[in-house]
C-alpha positions as CSV (number, residue, x, y, z in Angstrom):
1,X,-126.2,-102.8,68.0
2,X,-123.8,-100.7,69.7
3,X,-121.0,-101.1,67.3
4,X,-123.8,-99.5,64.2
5,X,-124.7,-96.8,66.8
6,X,-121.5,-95.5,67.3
7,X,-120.2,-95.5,63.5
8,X,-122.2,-92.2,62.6
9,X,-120.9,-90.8,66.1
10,X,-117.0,-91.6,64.5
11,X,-118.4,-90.2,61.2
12,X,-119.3,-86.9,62.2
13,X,-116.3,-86.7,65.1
14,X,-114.1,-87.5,62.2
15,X,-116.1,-85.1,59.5
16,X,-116.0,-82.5,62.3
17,X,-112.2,-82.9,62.7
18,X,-111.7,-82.7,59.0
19,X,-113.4,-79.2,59.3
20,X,-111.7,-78.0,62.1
21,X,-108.3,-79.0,60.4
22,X,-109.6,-77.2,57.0
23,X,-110.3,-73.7,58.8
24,X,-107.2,-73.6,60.4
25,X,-105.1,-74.1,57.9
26,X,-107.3,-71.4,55.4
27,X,-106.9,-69.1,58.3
28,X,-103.0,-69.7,58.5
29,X,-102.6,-69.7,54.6
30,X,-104.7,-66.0,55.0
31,X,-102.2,-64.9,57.3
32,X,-99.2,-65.7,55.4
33,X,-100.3,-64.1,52.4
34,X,-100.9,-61.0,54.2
35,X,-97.6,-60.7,55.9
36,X,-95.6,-61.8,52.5
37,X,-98.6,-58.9,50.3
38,X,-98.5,-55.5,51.4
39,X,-102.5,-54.3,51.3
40,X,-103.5,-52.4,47.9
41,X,-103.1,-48.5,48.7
42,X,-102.2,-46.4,45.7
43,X,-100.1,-44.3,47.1
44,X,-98.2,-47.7,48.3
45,X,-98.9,-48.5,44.4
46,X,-97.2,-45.2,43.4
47,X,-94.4,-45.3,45.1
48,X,-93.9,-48.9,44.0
49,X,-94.0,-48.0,40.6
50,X,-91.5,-44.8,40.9
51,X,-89.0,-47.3,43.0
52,X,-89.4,-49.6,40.1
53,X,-89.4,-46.5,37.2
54,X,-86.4,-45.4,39.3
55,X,-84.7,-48.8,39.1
56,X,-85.2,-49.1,35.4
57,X,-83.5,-46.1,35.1
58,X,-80.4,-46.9,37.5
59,X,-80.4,-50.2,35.4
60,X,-80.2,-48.7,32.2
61,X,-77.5,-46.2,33.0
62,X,-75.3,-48.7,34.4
63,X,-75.7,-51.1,31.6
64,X,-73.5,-49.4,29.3
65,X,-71.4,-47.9,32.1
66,X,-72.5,-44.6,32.1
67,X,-74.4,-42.1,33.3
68,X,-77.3,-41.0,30.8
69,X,-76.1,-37.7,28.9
70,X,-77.8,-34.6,30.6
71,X,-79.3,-31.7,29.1
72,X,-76.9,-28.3,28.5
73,X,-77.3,-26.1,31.3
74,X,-79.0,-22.6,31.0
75,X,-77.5,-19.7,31.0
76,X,-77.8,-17.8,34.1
77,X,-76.4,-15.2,32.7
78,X,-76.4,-12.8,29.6
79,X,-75.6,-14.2,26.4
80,X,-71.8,-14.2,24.6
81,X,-70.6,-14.9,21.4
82,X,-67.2,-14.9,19.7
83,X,-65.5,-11.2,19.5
84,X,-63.3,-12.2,16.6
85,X,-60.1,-12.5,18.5
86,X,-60.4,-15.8,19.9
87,X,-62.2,-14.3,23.1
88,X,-66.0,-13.5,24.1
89,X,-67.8,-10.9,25.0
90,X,-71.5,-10.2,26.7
91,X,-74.2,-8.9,25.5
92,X,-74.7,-7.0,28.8
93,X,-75.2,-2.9,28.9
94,X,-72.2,-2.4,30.9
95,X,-69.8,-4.8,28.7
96,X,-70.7,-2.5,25.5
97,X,-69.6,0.5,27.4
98,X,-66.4,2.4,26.4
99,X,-63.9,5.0,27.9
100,X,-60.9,7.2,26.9
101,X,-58.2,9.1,27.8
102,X,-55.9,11.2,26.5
103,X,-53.5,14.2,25.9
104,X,-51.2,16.1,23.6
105,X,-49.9,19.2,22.0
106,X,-51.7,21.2,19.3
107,X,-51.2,23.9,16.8
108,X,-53.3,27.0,15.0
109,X,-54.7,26.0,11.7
110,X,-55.9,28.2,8.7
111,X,-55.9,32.0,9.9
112,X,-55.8,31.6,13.3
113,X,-51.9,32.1,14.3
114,X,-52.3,35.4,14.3
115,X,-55.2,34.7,17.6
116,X,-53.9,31.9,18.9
117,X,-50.2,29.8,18.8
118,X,-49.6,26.7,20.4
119,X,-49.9,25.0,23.8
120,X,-51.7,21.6,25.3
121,X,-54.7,20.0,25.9
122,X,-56.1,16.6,27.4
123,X,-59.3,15.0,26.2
124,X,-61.6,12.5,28.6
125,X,-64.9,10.4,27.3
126,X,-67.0,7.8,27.2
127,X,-69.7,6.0,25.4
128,X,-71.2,3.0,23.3
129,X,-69.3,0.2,21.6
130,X,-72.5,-1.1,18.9
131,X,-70.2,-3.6,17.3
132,X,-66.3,-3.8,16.5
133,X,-66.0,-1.4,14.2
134,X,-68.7,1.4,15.4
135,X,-68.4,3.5,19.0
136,X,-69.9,6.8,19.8
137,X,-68.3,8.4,22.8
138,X,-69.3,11.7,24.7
139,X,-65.8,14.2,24.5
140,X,-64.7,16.7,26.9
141,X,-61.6,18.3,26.1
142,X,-59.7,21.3,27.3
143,X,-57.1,23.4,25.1
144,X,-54.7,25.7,26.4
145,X,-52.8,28.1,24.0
146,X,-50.8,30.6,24.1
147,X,-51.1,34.2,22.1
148,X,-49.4,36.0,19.8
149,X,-47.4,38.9,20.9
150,X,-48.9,41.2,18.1
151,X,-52.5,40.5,19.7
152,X,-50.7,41.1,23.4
153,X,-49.2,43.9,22.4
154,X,-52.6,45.8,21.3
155,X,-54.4,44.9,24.1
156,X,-51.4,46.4,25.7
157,X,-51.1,42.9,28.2
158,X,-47.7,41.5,28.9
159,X,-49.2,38.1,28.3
160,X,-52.4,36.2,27.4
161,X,-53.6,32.6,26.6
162,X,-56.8,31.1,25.0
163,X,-58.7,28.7,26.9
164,X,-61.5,26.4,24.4
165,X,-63.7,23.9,26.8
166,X,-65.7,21.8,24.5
167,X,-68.2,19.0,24.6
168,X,-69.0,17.0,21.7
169,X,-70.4,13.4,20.3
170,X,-67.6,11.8,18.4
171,X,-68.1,8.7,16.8
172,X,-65.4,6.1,16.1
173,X,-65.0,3.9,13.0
174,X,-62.2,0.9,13.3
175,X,-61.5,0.1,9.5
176,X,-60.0,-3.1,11.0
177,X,-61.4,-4.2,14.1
178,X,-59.8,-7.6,14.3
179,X,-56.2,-6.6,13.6
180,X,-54.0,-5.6,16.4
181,X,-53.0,-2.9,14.9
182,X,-55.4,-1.2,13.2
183,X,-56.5,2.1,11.9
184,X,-60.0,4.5,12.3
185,X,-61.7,7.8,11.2
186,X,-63.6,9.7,14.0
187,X,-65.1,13.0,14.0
188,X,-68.2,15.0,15.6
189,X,-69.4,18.4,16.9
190,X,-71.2,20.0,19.8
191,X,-70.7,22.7,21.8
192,X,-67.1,25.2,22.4
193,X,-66.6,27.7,24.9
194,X,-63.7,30.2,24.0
195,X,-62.1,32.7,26.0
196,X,-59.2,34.9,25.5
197,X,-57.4,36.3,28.8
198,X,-54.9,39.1,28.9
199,X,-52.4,38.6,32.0
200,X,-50.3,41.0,33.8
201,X,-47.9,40.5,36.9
202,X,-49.1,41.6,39.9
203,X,-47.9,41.7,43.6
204,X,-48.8,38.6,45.4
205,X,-48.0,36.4,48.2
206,X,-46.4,33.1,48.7
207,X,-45.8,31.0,51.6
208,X,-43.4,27.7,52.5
209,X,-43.6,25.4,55.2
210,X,-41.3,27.9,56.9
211,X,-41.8,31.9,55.9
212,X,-44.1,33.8,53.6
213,X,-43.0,36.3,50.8
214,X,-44.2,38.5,48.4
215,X,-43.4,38.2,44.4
216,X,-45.0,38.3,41.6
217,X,-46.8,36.1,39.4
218,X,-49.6,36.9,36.1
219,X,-53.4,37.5,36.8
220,X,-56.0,38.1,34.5
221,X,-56.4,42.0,33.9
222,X,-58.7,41.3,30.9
223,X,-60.5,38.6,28.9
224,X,-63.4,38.4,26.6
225,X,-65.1,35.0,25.5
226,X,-68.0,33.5,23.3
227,X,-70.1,30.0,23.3
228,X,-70.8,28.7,20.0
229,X,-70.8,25.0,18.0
230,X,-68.1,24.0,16.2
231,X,-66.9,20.2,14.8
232,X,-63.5,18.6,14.5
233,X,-62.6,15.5,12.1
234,X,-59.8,13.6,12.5
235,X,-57.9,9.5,12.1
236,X,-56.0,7.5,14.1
237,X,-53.6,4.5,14.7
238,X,-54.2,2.3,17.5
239,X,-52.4,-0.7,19.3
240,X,-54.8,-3.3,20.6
241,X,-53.4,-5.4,23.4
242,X,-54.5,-8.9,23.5
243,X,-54.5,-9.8,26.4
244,X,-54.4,-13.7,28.2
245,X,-57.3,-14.9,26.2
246,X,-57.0,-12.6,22.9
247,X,-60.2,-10.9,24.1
248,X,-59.0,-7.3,25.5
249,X,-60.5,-4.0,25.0
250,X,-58.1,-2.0,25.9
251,X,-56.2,0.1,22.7
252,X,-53.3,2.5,23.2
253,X,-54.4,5.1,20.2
254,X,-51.7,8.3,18.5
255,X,-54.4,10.7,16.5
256,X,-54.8,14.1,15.1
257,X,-57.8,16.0,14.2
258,X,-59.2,19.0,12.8
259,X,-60.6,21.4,15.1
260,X,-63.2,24.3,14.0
261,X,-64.7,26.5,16.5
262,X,-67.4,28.8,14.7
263,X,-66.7,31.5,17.1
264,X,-67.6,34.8,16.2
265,X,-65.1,37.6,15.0
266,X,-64.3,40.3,18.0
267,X,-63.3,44.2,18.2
268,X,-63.8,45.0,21.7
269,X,-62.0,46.3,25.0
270,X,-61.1,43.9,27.4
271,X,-61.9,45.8,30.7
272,X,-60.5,48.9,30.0
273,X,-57.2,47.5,28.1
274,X,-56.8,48.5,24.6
275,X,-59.2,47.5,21.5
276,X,-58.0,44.0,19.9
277,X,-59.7,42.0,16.9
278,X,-59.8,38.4,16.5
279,X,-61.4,37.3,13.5
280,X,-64.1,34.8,13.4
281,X,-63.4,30.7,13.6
282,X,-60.9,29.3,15.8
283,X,-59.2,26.2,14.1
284,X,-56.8,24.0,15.9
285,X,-55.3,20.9,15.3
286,X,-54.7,18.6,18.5
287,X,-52.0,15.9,18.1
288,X,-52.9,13.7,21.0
289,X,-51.9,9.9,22.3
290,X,-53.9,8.4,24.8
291,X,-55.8,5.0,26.1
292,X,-59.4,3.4,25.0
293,X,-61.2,0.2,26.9
């Protein structure tokens, strides 16, 4: 009677123990999983998936052992292109920008030897290169000639000289920009400012590092002038230098031109001297050499 008792007290002690057994070991298998399973966030999801994205990537590049081809860079800069000479140029303001400089001897043309003779000048500029052939450049030159004696003589000067300041816009056309040597036209107008002095000499003073004296040396005792347009025309030959990289701007030019001052014809005392006449249009024809870039 005791032995039937205490079967169903070793059937639920054993049941019970089964149980027991069964919890622990859910509760152990829930733990595992959660160390070995990180818990579902999406950002943990996101950066899983860029790590993995990122992988893929490192995979692929490596797998034909190199680097995937990247894109051309941007230009930071302004653009460039080819300037026919093996070298490049940019598109920038300041690269289209050109200068000059030169100087020379010139002689009267036409009528005017009996105004004017011979003497120098020196001619500055700059401008705007459009292209290879075409350049327009703003021209300041300076001529300096001498006068006739007939025209000294009736003013009743022991010397005299012609000064013409002008300033002009003077385009430039290379008929062959991509030689290096090469030829052009040019030619332009604006404005010319003549005068004619009359020079005696008079007393004056000089000084050394050590004494002063007295001598004598020509001043201006009489002059006349006029302002007034006038154009020139003229060609070249220039000498471009190539530089390391074939791509230089800088040309050594020889030209001449035709210079016409449309100054008007004069009859007139030069402060108090005698009467002269000059007669109306100066032309001159400067020989110069000189520098572009």
């Amino acid at each position: 009677m005791s032995t039937l008792r205490s079967m169903p007290l070793l059937r639920h002690a054993s049941l019970l123990s089964a149980v027991v057994v069964l919890a622990v070991g859910a509760a152990s298998a829930h733990a595992a999983l959660a160390q070995i399973a990180p818990s579902h966030d999406p950002s943990s999801s996101t950066a899983v998936s860029e790590s993995s994205s990122s992988g893929a990537i490192a995979d692929d590049s490596s797998s034909d052992g190199g680097a995937l081809p990247s894109a051309p860079a941007a230009s930071g800069g302004a653009q460039e292109e080819g300037n026919g000479n093996g070298g490049y140029h940019s598109h920038s303001l300041w690269s289209h920008l050109t200068y000059e400089g030169g100087g020379g001897f010139n002689a009267p043309g036409g009528d005017s030897p009996k105004d004017i003779t011979w003497g120098g000048d020196f001619t500055l500029g700059a401008g705007y290169r459009f292209n290879q052939r075409l350049s327009a450049l703003m021209e300041y030159q300076f001529i300096d000639d001498k006068l006739p004696g007939a025209l000294i003589a009736q003013a009743g000067a022991t010397g005299g000289n012609a000064h013409i300041w002008s300033l002009t816009i003077d385009p430039v056309f290379d008929l062959m920009p991509k030689k290096d040597n090469s030829v052009y036209v040019t030619g332009g107008g604006g404005f010319y400012r003549e005068v004619t002095n009359f020079t005696d000499p008079e007393p004056t003073q000089y000084c050394s590092y050590f004494y002063c004296g007295y001598g004598y040396a020509n001043q201006v005792v009489g002059h006349y002038s006029s302002n007034q347009g006038g154009f020139n025309i003229g060609g070249g030959f220039q000498h471009r230098f190539g530089g390391i990289y074939g791509d230089s701007k800088v040309k050594a030019f020889a030209e001449v031109r035709y210079l016409d001052v449309l100054s008007p014809s004069v009859t007139t005392s030069a402060n108090g001297l005698g009467i002269t006449t000059v007669s109306s249009g100066t032309k001159v024809i400067p020989i110069s050499v000189g520098v572009r870039f």
